[in-house]
C-alpha positions as a Markdown table, in Angstrom:
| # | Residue | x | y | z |
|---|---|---|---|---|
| 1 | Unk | -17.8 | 9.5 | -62.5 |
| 2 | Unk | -16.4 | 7.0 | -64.8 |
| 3 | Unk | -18.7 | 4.5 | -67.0 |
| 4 | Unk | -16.6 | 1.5 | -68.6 |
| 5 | Unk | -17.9 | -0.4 | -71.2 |
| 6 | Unk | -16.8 | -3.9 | -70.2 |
| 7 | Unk | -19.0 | -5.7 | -72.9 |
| 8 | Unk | -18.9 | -4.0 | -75.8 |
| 9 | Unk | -21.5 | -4.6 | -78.3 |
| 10 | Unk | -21.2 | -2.9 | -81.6 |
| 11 | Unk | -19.4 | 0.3 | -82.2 |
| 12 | Unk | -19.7 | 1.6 | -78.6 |
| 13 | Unk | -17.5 | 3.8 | -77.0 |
| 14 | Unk | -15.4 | 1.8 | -74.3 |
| 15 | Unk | -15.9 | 4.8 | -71.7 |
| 16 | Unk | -18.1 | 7.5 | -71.1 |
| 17 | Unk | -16.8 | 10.1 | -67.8 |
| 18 | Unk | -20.1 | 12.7 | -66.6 |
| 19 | Unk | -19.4 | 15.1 | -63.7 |
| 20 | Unk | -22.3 | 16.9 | -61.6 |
| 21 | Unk | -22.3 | 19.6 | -58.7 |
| 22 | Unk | -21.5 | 18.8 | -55.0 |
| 23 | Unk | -23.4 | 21.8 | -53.5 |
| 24 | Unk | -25.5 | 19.5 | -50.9 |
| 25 | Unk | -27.8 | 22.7 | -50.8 |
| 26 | Unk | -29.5 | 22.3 | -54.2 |
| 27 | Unk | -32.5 | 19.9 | -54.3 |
| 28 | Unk | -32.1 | 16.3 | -56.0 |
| 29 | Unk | -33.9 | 17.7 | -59.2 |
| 30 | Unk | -31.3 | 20.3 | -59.2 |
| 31 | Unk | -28.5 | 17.7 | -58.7 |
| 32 | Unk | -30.0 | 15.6 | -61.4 |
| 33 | Unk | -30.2 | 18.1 | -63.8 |
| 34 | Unk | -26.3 | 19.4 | -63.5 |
| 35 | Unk | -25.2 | 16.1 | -64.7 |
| 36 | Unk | -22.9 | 17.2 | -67.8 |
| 37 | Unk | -20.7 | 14.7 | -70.1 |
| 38 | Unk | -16.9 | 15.2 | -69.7 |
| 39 | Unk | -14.9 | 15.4 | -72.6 |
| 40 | Unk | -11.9 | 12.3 | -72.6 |
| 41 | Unk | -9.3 | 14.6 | -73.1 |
| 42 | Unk | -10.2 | 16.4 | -69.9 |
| 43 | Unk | -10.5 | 13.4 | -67.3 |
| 44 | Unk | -7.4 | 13.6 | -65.1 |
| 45 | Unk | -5.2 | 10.5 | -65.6 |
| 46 | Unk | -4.9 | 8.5 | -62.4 |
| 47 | Unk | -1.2 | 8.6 | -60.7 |
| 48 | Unk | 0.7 | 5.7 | -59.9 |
| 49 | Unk | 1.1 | 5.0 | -56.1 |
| 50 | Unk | -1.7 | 6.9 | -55.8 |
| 51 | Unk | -3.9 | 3.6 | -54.6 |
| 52 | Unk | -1.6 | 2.4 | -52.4 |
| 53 | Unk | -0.9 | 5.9 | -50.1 |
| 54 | Unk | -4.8 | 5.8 | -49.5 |
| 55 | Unk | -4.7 | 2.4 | -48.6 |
| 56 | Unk | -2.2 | 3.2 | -45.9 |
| 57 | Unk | -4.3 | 6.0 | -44.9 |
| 58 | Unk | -7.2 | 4.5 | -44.6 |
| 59 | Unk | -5.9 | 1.7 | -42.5 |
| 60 | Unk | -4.4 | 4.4 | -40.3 |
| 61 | Unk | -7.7 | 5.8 | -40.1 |
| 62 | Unk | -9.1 | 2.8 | -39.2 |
| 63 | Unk | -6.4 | 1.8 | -36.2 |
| 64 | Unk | -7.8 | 5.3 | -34.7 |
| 65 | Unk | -10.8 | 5.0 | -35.1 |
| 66 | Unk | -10.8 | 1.8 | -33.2 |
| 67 | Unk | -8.5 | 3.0 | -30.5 |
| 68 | Unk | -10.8 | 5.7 | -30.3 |
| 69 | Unk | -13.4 | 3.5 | -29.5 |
| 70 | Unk | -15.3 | 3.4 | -32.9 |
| 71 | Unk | -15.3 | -0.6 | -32.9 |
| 72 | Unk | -18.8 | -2.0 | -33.8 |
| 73 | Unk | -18.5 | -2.5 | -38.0 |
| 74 | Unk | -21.5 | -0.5 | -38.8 |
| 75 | Unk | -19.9 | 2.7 | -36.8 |
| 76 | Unk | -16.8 | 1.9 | -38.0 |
| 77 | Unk | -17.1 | 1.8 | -41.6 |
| 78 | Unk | -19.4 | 5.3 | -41.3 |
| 79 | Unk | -16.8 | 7.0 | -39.5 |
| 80 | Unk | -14.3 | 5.5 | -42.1 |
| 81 | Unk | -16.4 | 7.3 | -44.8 |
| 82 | Unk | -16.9 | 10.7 | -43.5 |
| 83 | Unk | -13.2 | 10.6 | -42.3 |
| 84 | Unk | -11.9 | 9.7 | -46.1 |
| 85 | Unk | -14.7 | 10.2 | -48.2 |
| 86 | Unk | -14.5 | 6.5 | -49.7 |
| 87 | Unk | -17.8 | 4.6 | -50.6 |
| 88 | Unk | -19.6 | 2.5 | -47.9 |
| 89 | Unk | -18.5 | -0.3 | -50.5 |
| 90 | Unk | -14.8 | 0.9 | -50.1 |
| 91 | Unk | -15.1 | 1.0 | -46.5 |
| 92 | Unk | -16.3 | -2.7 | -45.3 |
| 93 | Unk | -14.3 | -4.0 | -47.6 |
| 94 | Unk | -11.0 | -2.4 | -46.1 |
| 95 | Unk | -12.5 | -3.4 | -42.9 |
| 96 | Unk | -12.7 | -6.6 | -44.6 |
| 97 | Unk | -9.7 | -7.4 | -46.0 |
| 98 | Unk | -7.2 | -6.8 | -42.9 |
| 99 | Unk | -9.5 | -8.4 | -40.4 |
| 100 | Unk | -8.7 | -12.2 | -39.1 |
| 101 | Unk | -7.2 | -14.2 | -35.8 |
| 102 | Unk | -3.5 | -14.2 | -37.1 |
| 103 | Unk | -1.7 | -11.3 | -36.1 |
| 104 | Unk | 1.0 | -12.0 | -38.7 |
| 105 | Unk | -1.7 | -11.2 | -41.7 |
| 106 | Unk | -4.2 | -9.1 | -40.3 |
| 107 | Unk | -4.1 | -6.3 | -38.6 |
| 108 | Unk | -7.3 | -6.6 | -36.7 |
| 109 | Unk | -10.0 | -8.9 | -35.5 |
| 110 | Unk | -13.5 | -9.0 | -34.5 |
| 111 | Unk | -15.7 | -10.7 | -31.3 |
| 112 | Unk | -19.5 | -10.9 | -31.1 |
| 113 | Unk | -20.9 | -8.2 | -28.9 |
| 114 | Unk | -24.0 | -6.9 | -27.5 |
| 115 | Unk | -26.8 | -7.9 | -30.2 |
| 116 | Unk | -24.6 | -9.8 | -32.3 |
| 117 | Unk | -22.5 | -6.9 | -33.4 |
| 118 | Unk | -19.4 | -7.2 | -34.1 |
| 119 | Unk | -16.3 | -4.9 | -32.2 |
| 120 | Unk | -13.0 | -4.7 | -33.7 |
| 121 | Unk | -9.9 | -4.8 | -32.0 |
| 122 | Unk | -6.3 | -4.4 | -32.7 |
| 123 | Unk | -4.2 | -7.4 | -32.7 |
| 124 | Unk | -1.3 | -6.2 | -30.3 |
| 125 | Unk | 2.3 | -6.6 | -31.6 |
| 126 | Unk | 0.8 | -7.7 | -35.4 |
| 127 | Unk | 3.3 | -7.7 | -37.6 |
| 128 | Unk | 1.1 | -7.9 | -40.3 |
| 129 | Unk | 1.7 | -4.7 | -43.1 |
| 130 | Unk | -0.9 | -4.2 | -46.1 |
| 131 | Unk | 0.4 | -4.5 | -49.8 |
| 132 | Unk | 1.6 | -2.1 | -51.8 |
| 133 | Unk | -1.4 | -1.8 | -54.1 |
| 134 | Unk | -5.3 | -2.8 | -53.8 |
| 135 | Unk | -4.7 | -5.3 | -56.8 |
């Protein structure tokens, strides 16, 4: 995990990267207390096109999932999650971003349903594609 420092005060350091264990066995004390600092020299550098391939992949997941059936947005975006392991931020906004009535920008749309929740469906022949990066 990856702090930047986006208003820097004074002689700051601009980032600070901390990494901690993923062993869902240990208790939350014990998760706590592996938090360790990571040195900047050994934080991987992210790759280019890297962003873009998971947001194809993640759009692919989320055609299947609602072709699958898993249509209401709340189901939706917490299949997304355990399917790519992106945060529940990541995931409605995805849903988000490629959702609308125009087939030829969006790749799916949304109708009110039982208790006001909302069930996706694909728009059929959409010619809409996502763009190459998130930006």
């Amino acid at each position: 995990m990856t702090f930047r420092n986006i208003k820097p005060r004074g002689n700051n350091a601009l980032s600070a990267t901390y990494a901690y264990t993923l062993d869902r066995s240990l208790s939350y004390a014990d998760i706590l207390l592996s938090v360790r600092e990571v040195e900047a020299d050994r934080v991987p550098k992210p790759r280019a096109g890297v962003e873009a391939t998971s947001q194809a992949s993640i759009i692919e997941v989320i055609k299947s999932c609602i072709t699958e059936g898993i249509c209401t947005k709340t189901k939706l975006a917490h299949e997304l999650m355990a399917r790519t392991r992106i945060s529940r931020v990541r995931a409605f906004e995805m849903i988000d971003r490629h959702n609308g009535d125009d087939p030829l920008k969006h790749l799916w749309c949304w109708t009110n349903g039982p208790r006001g929740a909302q069930v996706y469906r694909l728009h059929e022949g959409s010619t809409a594609s996502p763009p190459a990066s998130d930006g």
